[in-house]
DRENSEGU-751059 format. One record per residue (C-alpha): residue number from 0; x, y, z. Coordinates in steps of 0.1 Angstrom, whole numbers, padded with zeros to 4 digits. Layout:
BEGIN
ATOM  pos     px     py     pz
ATOM  NUM      X      Y      Z
...
// end
This chain:
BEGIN
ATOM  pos     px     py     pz
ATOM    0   0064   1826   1789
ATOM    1   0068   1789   1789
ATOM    2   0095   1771   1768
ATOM    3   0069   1753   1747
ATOM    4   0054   1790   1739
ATOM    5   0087   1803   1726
ATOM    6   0095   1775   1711
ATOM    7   0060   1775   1689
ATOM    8   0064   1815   1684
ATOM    9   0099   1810   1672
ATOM   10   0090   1782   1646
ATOM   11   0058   1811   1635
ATOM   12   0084   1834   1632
ATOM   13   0108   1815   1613
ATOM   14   0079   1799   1585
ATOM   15   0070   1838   1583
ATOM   16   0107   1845   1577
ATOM   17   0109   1816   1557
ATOM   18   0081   1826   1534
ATOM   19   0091   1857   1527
ATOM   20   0125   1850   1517
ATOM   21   0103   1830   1488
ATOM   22   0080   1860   1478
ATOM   23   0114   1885   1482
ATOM   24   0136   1863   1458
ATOM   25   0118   1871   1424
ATOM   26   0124   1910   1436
ATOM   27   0160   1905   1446
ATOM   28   0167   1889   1416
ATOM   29   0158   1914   1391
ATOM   30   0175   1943   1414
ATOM   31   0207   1920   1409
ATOM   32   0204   1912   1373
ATOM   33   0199   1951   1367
ATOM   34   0234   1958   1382
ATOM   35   0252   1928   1362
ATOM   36   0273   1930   1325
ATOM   37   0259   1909   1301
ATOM   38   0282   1879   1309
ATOM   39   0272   1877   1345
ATOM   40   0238   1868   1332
ATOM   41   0243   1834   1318
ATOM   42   0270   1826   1341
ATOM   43   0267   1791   1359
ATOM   44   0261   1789   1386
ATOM   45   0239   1820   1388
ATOM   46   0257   1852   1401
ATOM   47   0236   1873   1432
ATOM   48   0257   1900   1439
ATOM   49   0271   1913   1405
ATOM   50   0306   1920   1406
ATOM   51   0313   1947   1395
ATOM   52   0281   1966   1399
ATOM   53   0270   1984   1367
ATOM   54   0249   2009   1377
ATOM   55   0250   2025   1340
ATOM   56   0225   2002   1329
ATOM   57   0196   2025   1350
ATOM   58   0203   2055   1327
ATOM   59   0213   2037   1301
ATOM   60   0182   2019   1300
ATOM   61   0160   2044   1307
ATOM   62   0172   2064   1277
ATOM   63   0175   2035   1254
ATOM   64   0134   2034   1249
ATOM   65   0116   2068   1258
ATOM   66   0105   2061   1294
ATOM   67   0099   2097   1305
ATOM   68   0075   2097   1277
ATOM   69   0060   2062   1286
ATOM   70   0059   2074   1327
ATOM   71   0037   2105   1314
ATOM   72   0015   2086   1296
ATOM   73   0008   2065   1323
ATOM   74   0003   2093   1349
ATOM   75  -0023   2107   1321
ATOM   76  -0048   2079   1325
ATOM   77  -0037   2062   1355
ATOM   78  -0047   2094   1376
ATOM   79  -0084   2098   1364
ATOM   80  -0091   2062   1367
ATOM   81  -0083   2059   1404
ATOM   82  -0102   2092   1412
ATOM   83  -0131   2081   1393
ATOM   84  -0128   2047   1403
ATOM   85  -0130   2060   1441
ATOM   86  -0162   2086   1435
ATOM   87  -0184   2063   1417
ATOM   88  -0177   2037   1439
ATOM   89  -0185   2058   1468
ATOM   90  -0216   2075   1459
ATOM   91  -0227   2038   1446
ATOM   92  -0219   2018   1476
ATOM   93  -0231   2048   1500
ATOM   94  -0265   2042   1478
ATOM   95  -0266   2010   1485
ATOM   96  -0260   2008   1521
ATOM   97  -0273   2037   1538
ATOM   98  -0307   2048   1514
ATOM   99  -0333   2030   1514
ATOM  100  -0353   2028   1479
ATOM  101  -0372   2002   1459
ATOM  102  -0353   1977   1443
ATOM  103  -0319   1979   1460
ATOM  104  -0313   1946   1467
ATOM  105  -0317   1932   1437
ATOM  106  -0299   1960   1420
ATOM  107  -0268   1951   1444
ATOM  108  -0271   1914   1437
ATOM  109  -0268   1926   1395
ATOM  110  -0244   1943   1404
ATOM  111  -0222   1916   1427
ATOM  112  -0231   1893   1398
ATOM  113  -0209   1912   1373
ATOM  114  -0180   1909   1397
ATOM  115  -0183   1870   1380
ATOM  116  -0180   1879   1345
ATOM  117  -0140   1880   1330
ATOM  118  -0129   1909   1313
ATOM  119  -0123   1883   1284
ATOM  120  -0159   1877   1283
ATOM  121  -0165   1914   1276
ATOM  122  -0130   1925   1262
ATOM  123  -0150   1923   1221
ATOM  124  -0185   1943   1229
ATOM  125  -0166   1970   1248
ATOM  126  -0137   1969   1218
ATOM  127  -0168   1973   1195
ATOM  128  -0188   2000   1214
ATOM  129  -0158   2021   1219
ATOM  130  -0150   2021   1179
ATOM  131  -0184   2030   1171
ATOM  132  -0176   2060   1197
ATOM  133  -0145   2064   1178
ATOM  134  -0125   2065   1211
ATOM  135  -0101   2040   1196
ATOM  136  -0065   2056   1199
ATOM  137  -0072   2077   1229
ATOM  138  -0069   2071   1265
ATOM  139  -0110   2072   1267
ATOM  140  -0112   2039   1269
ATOM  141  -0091   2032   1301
ATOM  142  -0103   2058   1321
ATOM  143  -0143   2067   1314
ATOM  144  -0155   2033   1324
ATOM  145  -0141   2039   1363
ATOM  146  -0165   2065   1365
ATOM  147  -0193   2045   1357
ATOM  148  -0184   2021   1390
ATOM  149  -0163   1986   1388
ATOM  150  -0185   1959   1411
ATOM  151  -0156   1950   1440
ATOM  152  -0151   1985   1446
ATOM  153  -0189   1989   1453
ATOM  154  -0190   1958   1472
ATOM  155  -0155   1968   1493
ATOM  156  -0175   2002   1502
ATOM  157  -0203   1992   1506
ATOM  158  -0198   1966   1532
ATOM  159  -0175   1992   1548
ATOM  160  -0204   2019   1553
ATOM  161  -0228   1994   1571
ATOM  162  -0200   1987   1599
ATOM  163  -0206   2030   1604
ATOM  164  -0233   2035   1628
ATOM  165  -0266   2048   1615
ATOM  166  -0269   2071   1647
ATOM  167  -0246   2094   1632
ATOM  168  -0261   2100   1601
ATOM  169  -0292   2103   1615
ATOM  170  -0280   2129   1641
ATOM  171  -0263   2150   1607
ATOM  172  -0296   2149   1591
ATOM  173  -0312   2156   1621
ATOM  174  -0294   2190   1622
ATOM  175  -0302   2196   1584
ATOM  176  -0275   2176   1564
ATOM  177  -0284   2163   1530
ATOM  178  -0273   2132   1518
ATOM  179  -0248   2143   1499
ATOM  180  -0237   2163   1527
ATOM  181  -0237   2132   1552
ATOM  182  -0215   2114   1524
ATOM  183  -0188   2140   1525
ATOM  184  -0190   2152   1562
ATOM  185  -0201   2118   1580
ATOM  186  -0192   2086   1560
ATOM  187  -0160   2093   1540
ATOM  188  -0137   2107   1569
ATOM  189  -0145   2074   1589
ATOM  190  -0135   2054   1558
ATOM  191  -0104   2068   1548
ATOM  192  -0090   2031   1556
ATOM  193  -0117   2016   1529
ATOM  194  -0112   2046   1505
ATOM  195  -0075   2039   1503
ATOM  196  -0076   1999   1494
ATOM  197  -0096   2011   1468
ATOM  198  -0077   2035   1458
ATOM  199  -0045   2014   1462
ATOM  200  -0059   1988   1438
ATOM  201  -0071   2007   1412
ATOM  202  -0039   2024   1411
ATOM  203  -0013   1990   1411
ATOM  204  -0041   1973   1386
ATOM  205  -0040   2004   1360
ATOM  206  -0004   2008   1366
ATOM  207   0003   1975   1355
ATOM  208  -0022   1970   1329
ATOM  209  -0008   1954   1297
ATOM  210  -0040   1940   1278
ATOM  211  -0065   1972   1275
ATOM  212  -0033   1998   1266
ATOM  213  -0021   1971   1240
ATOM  214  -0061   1964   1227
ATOM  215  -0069   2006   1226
ATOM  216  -0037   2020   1216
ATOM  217  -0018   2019   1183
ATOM  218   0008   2049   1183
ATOM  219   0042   2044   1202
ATOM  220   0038   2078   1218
ATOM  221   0011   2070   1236
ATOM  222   0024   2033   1252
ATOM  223   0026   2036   1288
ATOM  224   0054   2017   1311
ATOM  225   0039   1982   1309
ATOM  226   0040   1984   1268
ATOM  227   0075   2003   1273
ATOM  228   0087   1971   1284
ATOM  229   0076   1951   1257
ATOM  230   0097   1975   1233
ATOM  231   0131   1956   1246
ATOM  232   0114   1925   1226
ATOM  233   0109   1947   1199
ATOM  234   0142   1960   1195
ATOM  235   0154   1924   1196
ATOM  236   0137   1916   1168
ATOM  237   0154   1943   1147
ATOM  238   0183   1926   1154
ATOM  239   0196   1938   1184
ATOM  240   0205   1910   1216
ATOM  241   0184   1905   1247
ATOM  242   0194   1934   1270
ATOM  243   0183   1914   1301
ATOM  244   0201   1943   1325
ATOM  245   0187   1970   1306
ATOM  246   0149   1949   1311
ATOM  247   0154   1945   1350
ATOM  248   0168   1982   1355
ATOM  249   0134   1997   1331
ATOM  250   0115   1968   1356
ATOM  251   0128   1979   1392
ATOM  252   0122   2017   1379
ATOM  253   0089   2015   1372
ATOM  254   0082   1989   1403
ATOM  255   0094   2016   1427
ATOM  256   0061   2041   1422
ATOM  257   0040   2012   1436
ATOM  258   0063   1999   1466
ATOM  259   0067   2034   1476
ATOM  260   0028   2038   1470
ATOM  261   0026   2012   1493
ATOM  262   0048   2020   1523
ATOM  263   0036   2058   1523
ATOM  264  -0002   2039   1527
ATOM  265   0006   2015   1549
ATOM  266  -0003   2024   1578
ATOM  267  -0040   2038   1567
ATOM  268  -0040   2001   1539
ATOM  269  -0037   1976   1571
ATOM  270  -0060   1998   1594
ATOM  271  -0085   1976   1608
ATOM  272  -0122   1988   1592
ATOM  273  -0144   1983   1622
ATOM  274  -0121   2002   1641
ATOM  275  -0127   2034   1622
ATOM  276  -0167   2031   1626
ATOM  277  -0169   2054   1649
ATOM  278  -0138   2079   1649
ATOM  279  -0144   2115   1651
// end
């Protein structure tokens, strides 16, 4: 390799490095601030590896507000919404790109179309339909509407089953296969790559959700981790100081489900699509 090549890969590398050390900071700050006392917090200049380290705060914090509860409640909606999140999106964009019936295109562009509209815009009809269901108070709200299909998913599969070849579902139905059966035996184990971004999504957005929890649910033992958080403010206003340690210990807790999430997945997440159109 030339000196001008390793020279320009070297300067890629570093702005990589460079970057990163940017994105990690935010990350590698909270991890710190959970280990500090309460002094090290407002110390000037600002203190990055706590001395000493205080790793009470992790219990301590996790026992000051009920987040075994909050971690359960969490799990009990979070769960349904990414599995029917991942069905409806499948059977939809497996409609939509491998069956051919009157109207589909312009049903699709409707559908892409809604991919436009903010949940803001939407946030008071859905509040008022889901009162007049009386599902207000109950975790109905946050998981039935995944099963009815959420646009990007659709679109995400969708454009993922037309990179399959059509030989092989013709072949399965060839030797007798229904649709349904080339769905489950053709098309979804060549898009396990797809299936998982999906998946992965639904499962960070839900887990981090604030504004639907806080708009549907009103009794404290059924708050999942992202309103758990908000009861630090809460006890604060009782009269109680900031607990910034306890905060960034409850934050790196629940952070770790989706980094581990994340690193188990990996390797299927970054899989190149195309390159699983025609794996056996």
């Amino acid at each position: 390799m030339r000196f001008s090549d390793r020279m320009a890969k070297t300067a890629l590398y570093g702005s990589l490095l460079c970057c990163s050390a940017v994105f990690m900071l935010p990350l590698l700050w909270m991890v710190s601030t959970s280990l500090k006392t309460d002094p090290q917090v407002y110390r000037v200049p600002p203190v990055w590896i706590p001395n000493p380290m205080r790793f009470r705060n992790y219990p301590e914090a996790l026992n000051f507000v009920p987040f075994g509860l909050y971690f359960r409640n969490t799990l009990k909606y979070v769960v349904p919404y990414v599995l029917g999140s991942v069905a409806s999106a499948t059977l939809v964009g497996y409609s939509f790109s491998k069956i051919a019936w009157r109207g589909r295109d312009t049903l699709f562009f409707i559908c892409i179309s809604a991919m436009m509209i903010p949940y803001q815009v939407t946030m008071i009809p859905l509040y008022i339909v889901f009162k007049n269901l009386r599902w207000l108070g109950t975790y109905l709200p946050l998981v039935i509407p995944a099963f009815f299909g959420i646009p990007y998913d659709i679109f995400l599969l969708r454009q993922f089953f037309l990179t399959i070849p059509e030989e092989l579902s013709d072949a399965a139905r060839i030797d007798g296969c229904s649709e349904l059966g080339v769905l489950l035996r053709i098309i979804v184990p060549l898009s396990k790559p797809a299936l998982a971004v999906v998946a992965l999504f639904r499962f960070i957005g839900s887990w981090n959700d604030y504004l639907r929890p806080l708009i549907y649910l009103a009794r404290e033992e059924q708050f999942p981790v992202s309103m758990g958080l908000d009861q630090f403010r809460a006890v604060r206003a009782r009269g109680f100081p900031l607990m910034w340690p306890y905060l960034m210990a409850a934050s790196v807790v629940i952070t770790l489900p989706v980094i581990v999430l994340f690193f188990l997945t990996q390797r299927t997440f970054v899989e190149g699509v195309a390159l699983t159109g025609i794996k056996g």
